[in-house]
N, C-alpha and C positions, 0 to 999 in steps of 0.2 A: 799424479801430476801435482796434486798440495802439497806432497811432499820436497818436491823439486822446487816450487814458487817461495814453499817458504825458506829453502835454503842458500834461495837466489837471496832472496829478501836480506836475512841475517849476513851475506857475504857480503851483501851492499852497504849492508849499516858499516860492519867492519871495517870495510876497505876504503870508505868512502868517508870517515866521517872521523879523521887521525887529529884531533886537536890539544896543541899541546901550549899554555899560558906560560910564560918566564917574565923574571922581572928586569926588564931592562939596567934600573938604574935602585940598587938597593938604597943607597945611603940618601937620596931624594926621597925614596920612597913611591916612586911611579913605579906602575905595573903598565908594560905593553902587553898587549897580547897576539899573539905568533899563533895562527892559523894553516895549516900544512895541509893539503889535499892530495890525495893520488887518484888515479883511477883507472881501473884494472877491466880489461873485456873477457867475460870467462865464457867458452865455448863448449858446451858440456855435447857429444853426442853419442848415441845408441843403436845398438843394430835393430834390425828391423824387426816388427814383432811377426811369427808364422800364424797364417790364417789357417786353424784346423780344420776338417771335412769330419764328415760320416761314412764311415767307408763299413759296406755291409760282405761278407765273407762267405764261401759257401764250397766247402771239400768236399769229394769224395776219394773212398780209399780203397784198396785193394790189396789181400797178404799173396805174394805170390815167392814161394819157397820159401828165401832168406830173405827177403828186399818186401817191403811196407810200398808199394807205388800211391800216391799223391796227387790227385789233378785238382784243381779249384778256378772258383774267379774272384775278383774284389772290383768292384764298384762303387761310385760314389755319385751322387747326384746335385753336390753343395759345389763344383767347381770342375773342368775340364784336364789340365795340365796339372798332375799331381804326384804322388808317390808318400812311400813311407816305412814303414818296416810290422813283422808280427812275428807269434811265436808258433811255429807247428810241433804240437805233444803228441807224439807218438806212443800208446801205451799197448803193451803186449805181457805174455805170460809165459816166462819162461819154461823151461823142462823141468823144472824142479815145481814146477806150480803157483810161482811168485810171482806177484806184478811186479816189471819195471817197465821204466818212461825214459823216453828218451826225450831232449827238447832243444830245439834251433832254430834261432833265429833268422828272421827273412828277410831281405826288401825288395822292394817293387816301386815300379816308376809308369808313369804312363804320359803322353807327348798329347791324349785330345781325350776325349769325352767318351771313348772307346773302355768296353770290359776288359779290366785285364786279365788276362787266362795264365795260368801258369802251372807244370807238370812238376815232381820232386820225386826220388827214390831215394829211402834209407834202407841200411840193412840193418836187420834185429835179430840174423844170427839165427842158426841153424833150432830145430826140433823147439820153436816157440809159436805160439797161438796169437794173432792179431785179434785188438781186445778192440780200439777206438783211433782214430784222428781226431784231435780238435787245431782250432784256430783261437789261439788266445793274442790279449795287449795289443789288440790291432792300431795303427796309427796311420793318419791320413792328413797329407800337410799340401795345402795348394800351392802349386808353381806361381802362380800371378796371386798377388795382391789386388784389392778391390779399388780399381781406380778412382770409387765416390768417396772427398776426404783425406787421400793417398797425403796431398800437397799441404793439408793443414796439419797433418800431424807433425811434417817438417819444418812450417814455419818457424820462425823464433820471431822474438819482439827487438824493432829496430830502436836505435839510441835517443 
């Protein structure tokens, strides 16, 4: 916000402050001086800032033939109306004995205060060993803003 005040500040002096002396009448020798004003209304706005949560994660997994199945919940208890995105790393061991990972990303959304549940299936492909599921980069962004406040941040200063 300093950073913004003092830019106002410097735009004000600038814009506001154009003075330019001429000499009327050279061969006299009088100087009038010619005063010039403008002034300008500068409206600067911004989008809204997102209010993050804490959103806690919790998968389980199951290798069943080709297909990794996926169930989990994500909860958060910093706000009701939420949603966000995460990564599920899938990692297995191929036939050849080699770890590879698979990884894709997620979103999830929720309307109240309710656990979100959510079920997924990847395939990892024939004659390979399920190793781990994780939940990585979780993000949790609330639907509403905090109405204590909301209106001063929008304020501006009147003329």
């Amino acid at each position: 916000m300093n950073n913004l005040r003092r830019f106002l500040f410097i735009a004000a002096v600038v814009f506001n402050c154009l003075c330019v002396d001429a000499t009327a009448d050279p061969a006299a020798g009088r100087q009038e001086s010619m005063h010039a004003e403008k002034k300008f209304t500068l409206k600067l706005e911004t989008t809204r800032h997102k209010q993050y949560c804490q959103a806690k994660i919790q998968v389980e997994y199951v290798q069943r033939n080709t297909m990794a199945s996926i169930s989990g919940t994500i909860e958060n208890r910093d706000c009701g109306a939420s949603g966000g995105n995460y990564t599920l790393s899938v990692r297995f061991r191929d036939e050849h004995g080699e770890l590879q990972t698979i990884e894709r990303e997620e979103q999830w959304q929720r309307e109240n205060d309710e656990t979100y549940a959510f079920e997924k299936e990847y395939s990892i492909g024939e004659n390979v060993d399920l190793v781990r599921v994780r939940a990585r980069k979780v993000v949790c962004v609330c639907a509403e803003m905090a109405a204590a406040g909301e209106d001063e941040a929008i304020k501006g200063e009147d003329e």
